[in-house]
VEXROTI-977297 format. One line per 3 residues: number of its first residue (from 0); their letters; for each residue x, y, z negated of C-alpha. Coordinates in steps of 0.05 Angstrom, whole numbers. Example, Ala and Ser with C-alpha at 12.3 -4.5 7.8 and 13.67 -1.06 7.14 Angstrom:
BEGIN
0	AS	246:-90:-156; 273:-21:-143 $
This chain:
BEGIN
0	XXX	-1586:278:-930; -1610:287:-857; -1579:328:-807 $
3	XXX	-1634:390:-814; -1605:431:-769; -1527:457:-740 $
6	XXX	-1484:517:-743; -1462:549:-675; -1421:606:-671 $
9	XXX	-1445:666:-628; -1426:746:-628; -1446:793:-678 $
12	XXX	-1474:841:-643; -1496:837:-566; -1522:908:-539 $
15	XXX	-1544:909:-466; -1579:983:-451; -1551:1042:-417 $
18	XXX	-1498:1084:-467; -1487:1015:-508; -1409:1039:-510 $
21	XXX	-1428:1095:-557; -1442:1054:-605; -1379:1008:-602 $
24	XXX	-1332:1053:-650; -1383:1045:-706; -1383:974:-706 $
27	XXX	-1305:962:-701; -1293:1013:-756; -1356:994:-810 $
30	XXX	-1318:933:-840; -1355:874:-798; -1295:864:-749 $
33	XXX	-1243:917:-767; -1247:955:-833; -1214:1021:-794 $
36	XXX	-1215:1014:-726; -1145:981:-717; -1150:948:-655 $
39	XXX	-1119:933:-590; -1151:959:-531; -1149:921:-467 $
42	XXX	-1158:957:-401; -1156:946:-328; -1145:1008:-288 $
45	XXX	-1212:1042:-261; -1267:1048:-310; -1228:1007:-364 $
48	XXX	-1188:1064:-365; -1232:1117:-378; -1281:1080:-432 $
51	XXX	-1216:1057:-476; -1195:1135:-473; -1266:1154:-495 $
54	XXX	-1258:1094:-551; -1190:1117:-570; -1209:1189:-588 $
57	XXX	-1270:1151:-646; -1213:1105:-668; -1142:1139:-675 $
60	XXX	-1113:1079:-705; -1126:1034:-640; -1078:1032:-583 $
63	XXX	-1089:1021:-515; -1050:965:-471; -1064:955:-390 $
66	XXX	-1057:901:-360; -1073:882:-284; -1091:811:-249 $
69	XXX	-1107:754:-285; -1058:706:-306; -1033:656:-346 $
72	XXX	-963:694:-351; -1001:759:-362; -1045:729:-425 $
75	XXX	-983:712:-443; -945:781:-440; -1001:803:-476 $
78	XXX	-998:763:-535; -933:781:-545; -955:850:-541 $
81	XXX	-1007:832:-599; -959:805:-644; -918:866:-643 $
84	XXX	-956:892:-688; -1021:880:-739; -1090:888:-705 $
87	XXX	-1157:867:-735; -1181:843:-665; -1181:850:-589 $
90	XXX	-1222:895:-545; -1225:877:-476; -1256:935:-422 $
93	XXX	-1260:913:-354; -1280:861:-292; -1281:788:-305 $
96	XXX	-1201:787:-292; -1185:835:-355; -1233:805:-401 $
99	XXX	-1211:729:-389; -1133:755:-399; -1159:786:-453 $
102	XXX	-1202:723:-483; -1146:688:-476; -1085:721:-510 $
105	XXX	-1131:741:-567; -1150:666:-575; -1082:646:-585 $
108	XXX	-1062:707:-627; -1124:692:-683; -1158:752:-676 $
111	XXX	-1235:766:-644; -1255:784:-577; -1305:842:-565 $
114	XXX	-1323:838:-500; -1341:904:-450; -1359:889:-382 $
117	XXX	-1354:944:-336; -1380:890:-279; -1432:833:-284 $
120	XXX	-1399:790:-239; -1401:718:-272; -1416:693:-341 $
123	XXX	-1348:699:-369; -1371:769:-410; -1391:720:-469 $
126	XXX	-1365:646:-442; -1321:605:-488; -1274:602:-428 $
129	XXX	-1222:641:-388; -1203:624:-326; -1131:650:-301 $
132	XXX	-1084:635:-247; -1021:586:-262; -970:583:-206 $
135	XXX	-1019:595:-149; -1077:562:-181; -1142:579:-223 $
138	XXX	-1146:539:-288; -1187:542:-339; -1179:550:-415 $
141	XXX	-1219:539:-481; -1224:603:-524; -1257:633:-577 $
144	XXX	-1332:652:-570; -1329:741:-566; -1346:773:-631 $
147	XXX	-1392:822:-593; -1414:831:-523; -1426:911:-505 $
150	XXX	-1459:911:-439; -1473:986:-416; -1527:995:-357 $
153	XXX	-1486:1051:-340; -1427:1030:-325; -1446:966:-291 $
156	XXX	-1492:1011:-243; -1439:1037:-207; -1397:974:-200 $
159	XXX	-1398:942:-125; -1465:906:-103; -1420:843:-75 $
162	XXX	-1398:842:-161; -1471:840:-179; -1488:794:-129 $
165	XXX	-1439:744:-149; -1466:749:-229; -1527:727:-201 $
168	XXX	-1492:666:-163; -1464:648:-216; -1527:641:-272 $
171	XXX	-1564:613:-208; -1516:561:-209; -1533:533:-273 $
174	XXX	-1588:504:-243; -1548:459:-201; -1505:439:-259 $
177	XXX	-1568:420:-306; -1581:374:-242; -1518:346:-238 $
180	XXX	-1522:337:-319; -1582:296:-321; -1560:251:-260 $
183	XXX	-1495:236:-303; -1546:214:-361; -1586:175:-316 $
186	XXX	-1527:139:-285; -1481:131:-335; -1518:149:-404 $
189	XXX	-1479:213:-416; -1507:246:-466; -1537:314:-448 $
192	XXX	-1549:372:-500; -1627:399:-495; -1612:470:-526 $
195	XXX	-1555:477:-477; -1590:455:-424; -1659:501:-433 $
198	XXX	-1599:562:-447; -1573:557:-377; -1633:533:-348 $
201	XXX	-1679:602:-380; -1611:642:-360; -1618:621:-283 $
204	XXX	-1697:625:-281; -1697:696:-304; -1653:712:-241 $
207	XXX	-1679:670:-191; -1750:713:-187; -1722:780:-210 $
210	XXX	-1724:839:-165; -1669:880:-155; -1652:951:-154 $
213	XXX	-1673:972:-221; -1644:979:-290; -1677:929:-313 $
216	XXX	-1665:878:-262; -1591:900:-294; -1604:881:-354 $
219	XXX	-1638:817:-337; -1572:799:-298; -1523:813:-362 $
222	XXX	-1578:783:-410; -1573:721:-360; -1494:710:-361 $
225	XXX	-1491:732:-442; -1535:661:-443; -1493:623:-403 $
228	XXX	-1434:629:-440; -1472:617:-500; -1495:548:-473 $
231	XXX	-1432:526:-464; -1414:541:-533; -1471:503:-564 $
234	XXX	-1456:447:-515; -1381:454:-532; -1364:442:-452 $
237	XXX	-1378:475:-397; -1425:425:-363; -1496:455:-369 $
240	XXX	-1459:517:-328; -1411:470:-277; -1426:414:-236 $
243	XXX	-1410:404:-161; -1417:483:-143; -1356:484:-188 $
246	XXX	-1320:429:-165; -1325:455:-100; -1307:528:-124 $
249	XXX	-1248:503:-159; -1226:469:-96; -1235:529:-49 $
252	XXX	-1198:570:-98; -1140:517:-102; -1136:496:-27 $
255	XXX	-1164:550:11; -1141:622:-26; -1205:637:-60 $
258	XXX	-1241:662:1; -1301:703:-33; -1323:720:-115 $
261	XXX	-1330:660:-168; -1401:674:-165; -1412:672:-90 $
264	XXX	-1367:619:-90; -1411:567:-139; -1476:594:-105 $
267	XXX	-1463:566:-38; -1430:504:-77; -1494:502:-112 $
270	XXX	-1536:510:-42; -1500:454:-20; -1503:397:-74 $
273	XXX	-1585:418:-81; -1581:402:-7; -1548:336:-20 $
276	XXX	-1597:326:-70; -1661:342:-28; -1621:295:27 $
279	XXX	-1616:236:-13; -1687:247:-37; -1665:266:-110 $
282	XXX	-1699:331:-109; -1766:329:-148; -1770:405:-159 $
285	XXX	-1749:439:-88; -1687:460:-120; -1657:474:-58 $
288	XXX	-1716:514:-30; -1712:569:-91; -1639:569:-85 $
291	XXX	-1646:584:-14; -1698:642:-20; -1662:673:-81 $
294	XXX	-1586:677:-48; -1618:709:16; -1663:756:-33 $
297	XXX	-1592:780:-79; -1549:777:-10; -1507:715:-23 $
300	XXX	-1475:683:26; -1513:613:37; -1462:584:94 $
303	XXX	-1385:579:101; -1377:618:157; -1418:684:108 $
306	XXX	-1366:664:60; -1312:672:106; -1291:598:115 $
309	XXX	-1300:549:175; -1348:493:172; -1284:448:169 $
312	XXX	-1255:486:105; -1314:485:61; -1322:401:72 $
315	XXX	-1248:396:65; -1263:427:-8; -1326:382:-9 $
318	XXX	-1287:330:-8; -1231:352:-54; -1276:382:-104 $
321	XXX	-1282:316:-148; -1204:324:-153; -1211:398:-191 $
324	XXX	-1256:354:-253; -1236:292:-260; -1276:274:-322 $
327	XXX	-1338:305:-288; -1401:262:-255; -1440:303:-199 $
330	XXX	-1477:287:-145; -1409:293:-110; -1385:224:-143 $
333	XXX	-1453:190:-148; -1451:195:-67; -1375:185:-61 $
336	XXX	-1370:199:12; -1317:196:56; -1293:255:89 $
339	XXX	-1312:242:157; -1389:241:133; -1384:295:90 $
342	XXX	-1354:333:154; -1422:311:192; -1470:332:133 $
345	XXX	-1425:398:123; -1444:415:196; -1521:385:190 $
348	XXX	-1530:443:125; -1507:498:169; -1557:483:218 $
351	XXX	-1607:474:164; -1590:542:127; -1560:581:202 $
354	X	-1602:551:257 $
């Protein structure tokens, strides 16, 4: 029989509208994911703090564990932690940091994720991935799709505007990975997934023309990074969601002490290779142009020294971003220049985006 159709798993429940907390308890104590609310609450300090202790007094039988930073030996800690006793799954309240330790030690404990973002600030609230510091350095790491995604408009409203702005970076992004995607298939006949692909593709176009200051505009930017991660599920990579803007993230990060927010970070990556792109005359859309007009409209940095490197840093990342993804084909390998050159075009974007 024919292949009719495939099986992809996504959350349970996604619920992005102000007060969608309140209506967390219910669902981890009605039998779907835990049959009496026996769960493990994750928290970062701040807001984490105060929504588990709300969550706590609707489920007496949960407990509540901090943890702070995010990495690889603190996942770790906190598996331990999980295994100490029996828990029906994880609930992780907090930034991007708290939820990724979180993705991750529930992951390799067996239980599921439910994921509550108290900032929007890149699409790891619902990603298959979690990306934590090892010895100095960001890596990342396949886990489990979350169960559930709560995303409350309250909370998030409050969080800082440079958070929000670098959520939007990051779904804009995707726009410069589908890019990248497609050249790989063109070059090298790597095969590209078309639901993936119009995911992240509808998750960065509902950004890239939204106007912000309104709750909405909120809800379009958590709606937006809930899709990303979900494309990278059905795509089982990351690759409609990370081309060169992430190669050249990663390598900032590694090289260069992660200078400004993942999100910020893969815009201007993303500026760049669209730049490239337009450069080498491989830009058929006037990708670059929207990118442009968008990071200056959401108040992303769109050159180094707005990101708070030197000209001389970001192509030194430029040029050891192919390094951070081996196994990946951008427009970064396709033009496989050497550093001096790169150097020369670095400084020829600034003057294009800063004159």
């Amino acid at each position: 029989m024919p292949l009719l159709a495939r099986t992809v798993a996504t959350p349970i429940a996604i619920v992005v509208r102000p007060g969608a907390v309140e209506a967390l308890a219910p669902l981890l104590s009605d039998g779907r994911i835990s049959s009496g609310g026996k769960v493990a609450i994750v928290v970062s300090p701040g807001r984490g703090d105060a929504i588990g202790a709300r969550l706590l007094e609707q489920l007496p039988r949960a407990r509540i564990i901090p943890v702070a930073g995010g990495t690889l030996d603190g996942a770790l800690e906190l598996m331990a932690k999980l295994r100490e006793d029996f828990y029906d799954a994880v609930v992780g309240i907090g930034g991007g940091r708290t939820l990724d330790v979180g993705k991750y030690a529930a992951s390799m404990a067996g239980l599921p994720f439910v994921s509550v973002p108290t900032t929007l600030t890149h699409d790891g609230v619902a990603s298959p991935v979690a990306s934590l510091e090892n010895r100095g350095r960001k890596a990342s790491y396949g886990v489990h799709v979350p169960i559930a995604v709560f995303v409350d408009i309250d909370e998030v409203r409050s969080a800082p505007p440079a958070h929000l702005a670098s959520g939007v970076g990051d779904a804009l992004s995707n726009l410069s990975a589908i890019a990248d995607w497609e050249l790989a298939r063109e070059v090298r006949g790597e095969a590209v997934d078309g639901l993936a692909v119009s995911m992240a593709r509808s998750a960065a176009e509902a950004v890239i023309d939204a106007v912000p200051g309104t709750d909405h505009y909120l809800a379009i930017v958590a709606d937006s990074l809930i899709m990303s991660g979900l494309s990278m599920m059905v795509a089982g990579t990351s690759r409609p969601c990370s081309g060169a803007c992430h190669e050249i993230s990663h390598a900032l990060d590694a090289y260069h002490g992660s200078p400004g927010l993942h999100g910020a970070q893969v815009a201007l990556g993303a500026l760049f290779a669209s730049w490239l792109r337009a450069r080498e005359g491989m830009d058929d859309n006037g990708l670059f142009a929207r990118l442009d007009t968008a990071m200056a409209v959401h108040g992303l940095p769109r050159s180094p020294d707005a990101l708070g490197v030197t000209a001389a840093q970001f192509a030194a990342a430029v040029v050891d971003g192919p390094r951070t993804r081996p196994d990946r084909f951008t427009v970064l390998e396709h033009l496989d220049l050497p550093a001096p050159r790169i150097e020369e075009l670095v400084d020829a974007f600034v003057t294009t985006v800063d004159p």
